[in-house]
Each structure stands twice: as C-alpha cells, then as structure tokens.
TORMARKE-346580 format. One record per residue: residue in one letter; z, y, x of N, C-alpha, C, O in turn. Coordinates in pm, whole numbers, plus 50000, padded with zeros to 5 digits. Each point is the difference from the previous one (the first is absolute). Layout:
<recs>
aZYXZYXZYXZYX
...
</recs>
This chain:
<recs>
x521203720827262498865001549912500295011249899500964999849922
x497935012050090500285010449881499974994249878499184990949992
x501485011549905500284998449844498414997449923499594991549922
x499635022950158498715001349922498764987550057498785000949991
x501904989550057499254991450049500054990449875498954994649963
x502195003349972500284987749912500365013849820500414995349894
x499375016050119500435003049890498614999249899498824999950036
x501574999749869498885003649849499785011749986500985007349986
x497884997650012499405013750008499914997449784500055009149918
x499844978850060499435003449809501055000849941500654990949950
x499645023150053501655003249940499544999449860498865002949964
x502184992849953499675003449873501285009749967501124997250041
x498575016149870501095009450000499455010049876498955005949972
x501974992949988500055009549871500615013650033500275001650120
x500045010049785500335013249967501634998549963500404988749970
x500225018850030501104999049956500435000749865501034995649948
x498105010050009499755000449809499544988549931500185000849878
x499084984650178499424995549971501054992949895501115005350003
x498774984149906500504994049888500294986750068499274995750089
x501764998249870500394989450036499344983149965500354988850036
x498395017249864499574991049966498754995350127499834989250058
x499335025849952499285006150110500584990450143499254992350059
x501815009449970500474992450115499954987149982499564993550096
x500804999949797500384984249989498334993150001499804989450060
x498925018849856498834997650018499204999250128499234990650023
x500985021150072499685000050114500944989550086499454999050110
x501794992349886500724990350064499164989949930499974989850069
x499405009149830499214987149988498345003350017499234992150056
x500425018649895498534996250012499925001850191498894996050036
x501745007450054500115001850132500744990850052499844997950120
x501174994249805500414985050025500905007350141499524998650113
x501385006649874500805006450093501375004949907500015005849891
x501234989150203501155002849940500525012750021501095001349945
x498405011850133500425006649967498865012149993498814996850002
x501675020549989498955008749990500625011050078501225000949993
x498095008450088500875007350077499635012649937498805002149984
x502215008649967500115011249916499545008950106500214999150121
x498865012849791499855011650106500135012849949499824999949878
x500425011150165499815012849959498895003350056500224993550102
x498465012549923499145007350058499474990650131499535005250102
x500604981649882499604987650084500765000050132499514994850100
x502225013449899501044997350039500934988349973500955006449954
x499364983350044501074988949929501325005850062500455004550106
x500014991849730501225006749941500834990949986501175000350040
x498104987649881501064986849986499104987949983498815000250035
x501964986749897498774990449973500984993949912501225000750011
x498024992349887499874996149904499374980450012498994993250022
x502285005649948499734980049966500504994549884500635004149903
x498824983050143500234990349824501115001550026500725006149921
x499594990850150501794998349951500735011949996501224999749982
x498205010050031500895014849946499495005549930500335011850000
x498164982649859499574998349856501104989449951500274998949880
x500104996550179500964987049927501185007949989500525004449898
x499874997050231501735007349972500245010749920500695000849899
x498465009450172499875012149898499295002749896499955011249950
x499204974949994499905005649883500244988249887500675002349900
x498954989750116500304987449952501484991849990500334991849914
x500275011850175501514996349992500785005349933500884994649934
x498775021850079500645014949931499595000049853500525008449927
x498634983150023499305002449860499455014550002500235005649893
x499055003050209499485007350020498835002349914499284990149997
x500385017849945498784999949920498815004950119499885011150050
x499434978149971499174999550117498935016549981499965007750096
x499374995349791499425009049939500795013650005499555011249974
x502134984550079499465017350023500645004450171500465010550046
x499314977550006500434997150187498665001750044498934996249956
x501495012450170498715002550097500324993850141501004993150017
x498305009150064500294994350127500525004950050500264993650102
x500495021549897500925010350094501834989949935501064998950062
x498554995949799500854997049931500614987650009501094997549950
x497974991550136500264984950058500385002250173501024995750053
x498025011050008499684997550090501194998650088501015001749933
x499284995650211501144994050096499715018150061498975006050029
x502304997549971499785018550089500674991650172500504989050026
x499175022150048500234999250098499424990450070500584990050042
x497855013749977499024990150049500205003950131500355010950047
x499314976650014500144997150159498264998850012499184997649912
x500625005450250498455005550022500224991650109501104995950038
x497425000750026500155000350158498255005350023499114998349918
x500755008650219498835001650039499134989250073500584991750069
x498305008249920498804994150054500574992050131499954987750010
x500515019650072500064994950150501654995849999500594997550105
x500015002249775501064991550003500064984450021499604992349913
x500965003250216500004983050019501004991949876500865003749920
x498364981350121500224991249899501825000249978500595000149892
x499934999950228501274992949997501065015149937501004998349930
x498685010950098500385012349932500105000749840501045001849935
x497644996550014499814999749861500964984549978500814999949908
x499094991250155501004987649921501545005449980500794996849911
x499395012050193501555006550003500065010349909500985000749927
x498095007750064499865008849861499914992049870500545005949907
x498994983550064500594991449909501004996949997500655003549901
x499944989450191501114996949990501425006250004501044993949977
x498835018150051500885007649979499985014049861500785009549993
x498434988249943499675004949883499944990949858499865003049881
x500344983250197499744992449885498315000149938499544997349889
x500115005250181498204999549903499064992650042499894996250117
x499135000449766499074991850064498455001449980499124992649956
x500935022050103498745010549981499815010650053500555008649931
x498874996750171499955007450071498365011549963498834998250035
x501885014249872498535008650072499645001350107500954999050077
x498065003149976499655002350140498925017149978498914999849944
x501745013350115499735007549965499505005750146500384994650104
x498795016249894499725009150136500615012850015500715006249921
x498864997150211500985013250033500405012149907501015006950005
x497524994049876500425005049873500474996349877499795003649884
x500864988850165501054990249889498734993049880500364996349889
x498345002950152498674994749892500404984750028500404993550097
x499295004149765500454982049994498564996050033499075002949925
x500704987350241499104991849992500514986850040499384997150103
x501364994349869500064985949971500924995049956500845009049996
x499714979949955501284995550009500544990850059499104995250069
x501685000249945500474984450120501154992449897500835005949932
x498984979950074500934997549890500754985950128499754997450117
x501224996749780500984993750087499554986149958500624989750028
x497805011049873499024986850040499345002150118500284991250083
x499135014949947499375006150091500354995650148499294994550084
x502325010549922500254999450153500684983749986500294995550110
x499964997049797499894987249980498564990050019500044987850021
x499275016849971498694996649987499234998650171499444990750058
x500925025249983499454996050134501364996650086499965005350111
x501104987949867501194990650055499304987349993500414991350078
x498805006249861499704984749921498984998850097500054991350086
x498485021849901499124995550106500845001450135499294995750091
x501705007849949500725001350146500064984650008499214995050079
x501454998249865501154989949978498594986650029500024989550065
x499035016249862499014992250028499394999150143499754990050068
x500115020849953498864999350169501284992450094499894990550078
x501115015949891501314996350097500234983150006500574995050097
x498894996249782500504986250006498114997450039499874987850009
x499485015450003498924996250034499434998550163499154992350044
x501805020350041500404998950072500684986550067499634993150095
x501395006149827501254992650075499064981949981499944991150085
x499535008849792499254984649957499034999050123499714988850041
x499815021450015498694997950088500854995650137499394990550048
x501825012950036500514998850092501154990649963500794997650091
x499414997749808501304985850003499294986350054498794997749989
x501844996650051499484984750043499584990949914500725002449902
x498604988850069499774990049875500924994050066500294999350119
x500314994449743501354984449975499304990749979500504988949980
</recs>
C-alpha cells in the first residue's frame, strides 16, 4: 500500500523564522504535536512539543527570542507518495522518529504520515483479521 493512501495531506507548517510562541499556538489551536518547518514550502526540519520543552523550556531559553530554525530537529527524513507502508515503519525505526514528511519529486511537502497513523491502520488490520478468524472458528 502507497504511503499516500494513509498519509495527511493537512500539514500544518510554519517558516523557519516563525517565533516559538507561533509554533506552540499552532500545536494547540491545530491540536497536533508537532509542525513541519519550511523554507520556500521545501521542509527543512520539524518542530515538536517536546523539542519546545527541551530546547526551550528545559534550557531556560527565553522563548521570545527562539525561532523555529532555532528548536527545530535538522536532518529531516522524507519519504515520497508511492513509498509503502512497511518501508516508512523502517524509516522510523531506524531514525528514531515518529513523523514522517511525505514530500514529491520536487521535494513540495504534500502530507505527513505519523507512527499514529501506521498504528491506527494495524488496529483496523488486526480488526478485519479477527473478524475473519470469529466467522470460521467452531462454536464451544
């Protein structure tokens, strides 16, 4: 199954200049833990609560004068559209992350895939699969 079957096209993504307050507002009024950074609607990096926490809140960082080039995680991992499910779980898992841009052949951010996500449709798997097996077991 391609990626862009199960990814989120409603990226939420800020500028790289944006203010750190700017980010923590858009993680709540968008009710999403993280924000994916862009230069010129390229992603550069991404930006989560918990790296507003580490880097700025842990550091006694004066949040007011941190931007998002200034929180954000560098060395963002991508995958394309027609990337399969079990690929992107290994690109997690071997990166440690649990967020995937999903970018096109011109590196343009259109979705993201998160490691709820490919949990999520495990769950509807897990489901049809015992619904299956309940319809063909014997009654006791």
């Amino acid at each position: 199954m391609p990626i862009q079957d199960l990814a989120r096209d409603d990226v939420i993504s800020a500028s790289t200049d944006a203010s750190v307050s700017e980010l923590a507002q858009l993680m709540r009024d968008e009710n999403v833990g993280s924000v994916v950074i862009t230069n010129d609607g390229t992603p550069v990096g991404i930006a989560t609560d918990r790296d507003l926490t580490m880097r700025v809140l842990a550091e006694e960082a004066d949040p007011n004068d941190q931007t998002a080039e200034d929180v954000m995680s560098g060395e963002l991992c991508t995958v394309s559209p027609e990337t399969g499910f079990y690929e992107v779980a290994a690109v997690m898992s071997e990166n440690g992350v649990r967020r995937l841009p999903v970018c096109n052949e011109d590196d343009e951010l259109t979705g993201i895939i998160t490691a709820d996500d490919l949990t999520e449709l495990l769950a509807d798997e897990s489901e049809q699969l015992a619904s299956v097996i309940q319809a063909q077991r014997p009654s006791y």
